[in-house]
C-alpha positions in Angstrom: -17.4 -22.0 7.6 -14.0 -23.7 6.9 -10.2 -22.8 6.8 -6.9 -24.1 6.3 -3.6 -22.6 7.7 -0.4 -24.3 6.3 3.1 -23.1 7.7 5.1 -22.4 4.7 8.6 -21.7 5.9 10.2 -20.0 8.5 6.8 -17.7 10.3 5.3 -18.0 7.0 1.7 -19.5 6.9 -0.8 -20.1 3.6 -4.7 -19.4 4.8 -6.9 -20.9 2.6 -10.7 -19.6 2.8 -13.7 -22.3 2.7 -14.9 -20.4 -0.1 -11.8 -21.4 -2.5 -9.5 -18.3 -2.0 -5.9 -17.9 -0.4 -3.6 -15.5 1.7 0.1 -15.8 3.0 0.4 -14.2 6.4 4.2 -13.7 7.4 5.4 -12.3 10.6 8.4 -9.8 11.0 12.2 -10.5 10.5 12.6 -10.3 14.8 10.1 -12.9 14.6 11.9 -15.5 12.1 9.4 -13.7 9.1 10.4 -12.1 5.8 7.8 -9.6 6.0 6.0 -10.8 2.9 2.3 -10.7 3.9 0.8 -9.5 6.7 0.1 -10.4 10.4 -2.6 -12.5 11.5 -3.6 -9.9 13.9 -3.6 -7.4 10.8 -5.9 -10.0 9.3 -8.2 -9.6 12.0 -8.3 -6.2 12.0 -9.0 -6.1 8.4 -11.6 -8.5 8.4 -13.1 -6.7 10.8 -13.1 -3.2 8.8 -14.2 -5.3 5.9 -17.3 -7.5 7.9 -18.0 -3.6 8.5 -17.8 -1.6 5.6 -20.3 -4.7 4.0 -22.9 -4.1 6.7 -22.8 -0.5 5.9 -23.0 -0.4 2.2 -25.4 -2.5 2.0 -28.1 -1.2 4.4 -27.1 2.2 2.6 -28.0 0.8 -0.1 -31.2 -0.6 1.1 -32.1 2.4 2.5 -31.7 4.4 -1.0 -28.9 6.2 -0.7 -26.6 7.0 -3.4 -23.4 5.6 -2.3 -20.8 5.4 -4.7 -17.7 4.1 -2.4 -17.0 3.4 1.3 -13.2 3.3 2.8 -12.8 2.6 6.7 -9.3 3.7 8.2 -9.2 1.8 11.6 -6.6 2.6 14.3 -6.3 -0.3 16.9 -4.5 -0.5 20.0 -3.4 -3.8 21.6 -2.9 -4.5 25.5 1.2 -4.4 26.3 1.4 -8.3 27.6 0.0 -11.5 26.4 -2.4 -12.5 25.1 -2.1 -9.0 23.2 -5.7 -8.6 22.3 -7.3 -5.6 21.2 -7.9 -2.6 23.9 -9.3 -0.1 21.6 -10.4 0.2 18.1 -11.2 3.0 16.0 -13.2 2.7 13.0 -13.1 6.4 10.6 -15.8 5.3 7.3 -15.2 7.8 4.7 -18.1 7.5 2.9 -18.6 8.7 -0.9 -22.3 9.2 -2.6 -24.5 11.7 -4.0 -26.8 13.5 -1.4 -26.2 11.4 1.6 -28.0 11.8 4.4 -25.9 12.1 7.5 -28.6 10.9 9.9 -28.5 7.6 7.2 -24.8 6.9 7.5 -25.3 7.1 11.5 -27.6 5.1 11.4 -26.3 2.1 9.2 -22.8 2.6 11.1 -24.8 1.9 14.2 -26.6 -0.8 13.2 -23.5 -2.7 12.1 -21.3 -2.5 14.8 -24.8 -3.0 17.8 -26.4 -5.8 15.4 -24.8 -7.1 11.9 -20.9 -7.3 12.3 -20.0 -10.3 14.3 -16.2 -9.7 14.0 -16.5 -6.3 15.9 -19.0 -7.4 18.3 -16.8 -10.3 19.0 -13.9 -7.8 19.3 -15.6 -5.6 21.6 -15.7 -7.8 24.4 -12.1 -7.2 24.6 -12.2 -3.7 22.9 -13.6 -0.4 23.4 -14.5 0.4 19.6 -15.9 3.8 18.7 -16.9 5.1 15.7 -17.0 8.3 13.2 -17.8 9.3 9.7 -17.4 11.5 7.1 -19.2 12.4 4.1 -17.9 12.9 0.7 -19.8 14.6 -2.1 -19.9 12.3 -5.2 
């Protein structure tokens, strides 16, 4: 796996994926930034949440559930001094499907975050991370 960051101008930088595909990451105006893309922590968390959601949908999918759309609101808290990592995140998967089976979604969730998602088991050396769901009738 490959990237390339490229400082644009004042705290603006270009990432550019291995896999062709590109992102400006800006910081905020006390920071020099114009506020035009987000923060590479923001990327992190997102990255996360999306390295998550995959795991899930797909053994959900695997496991024959009828899921028809999966949104994770995370909440993250970062330590007050530098390095500022993450101290606590909260991942809430709102999960949408015909007849799903609670003790399925629980399941996959867990499986993800103890076994399949590197980016949160990375960030849970520095994080507690904790977990919940809910289940939407499609």
């Amino acid at each position: 796996m490959k990237a390339r960051i490229e400082w644009k101008e004042g705290m603006s930088f270009l990432g550019e994926s291995g896999s062709g595909h590109s992102i400006l990451m800006d910081g905020p105006p006390e920071a020099g930034g114009k506020n035009r893309g987000p923060r590479p922590m923001e990327m992190l968390l997102m990255g996360t949440g999306g390295c998550a959601a995959f795991d899930v949908v797909l053994i959900l999918k695997k496991s024959r559930q009828d899921i028809s759309d999966c949104v994770v609101e995370i909440e993250a808290e970062r330590a007050p001094e530098e390095p500022k990592v993450f101290t606590r995140i909260h991942f809430h998967f709102i999960l949408t499907g015909k007849q799903l089976k609670p003790e399925q979604a629980e399941r996959a969730i867990r499986l993800s975050a103890e076994k399949y998602c590197s980016a949160s088991i990375m960030l849970g050396k520095t994080a507690e991370l904790t977990h919940d769901f809910r289940i939407v009738e499609a």
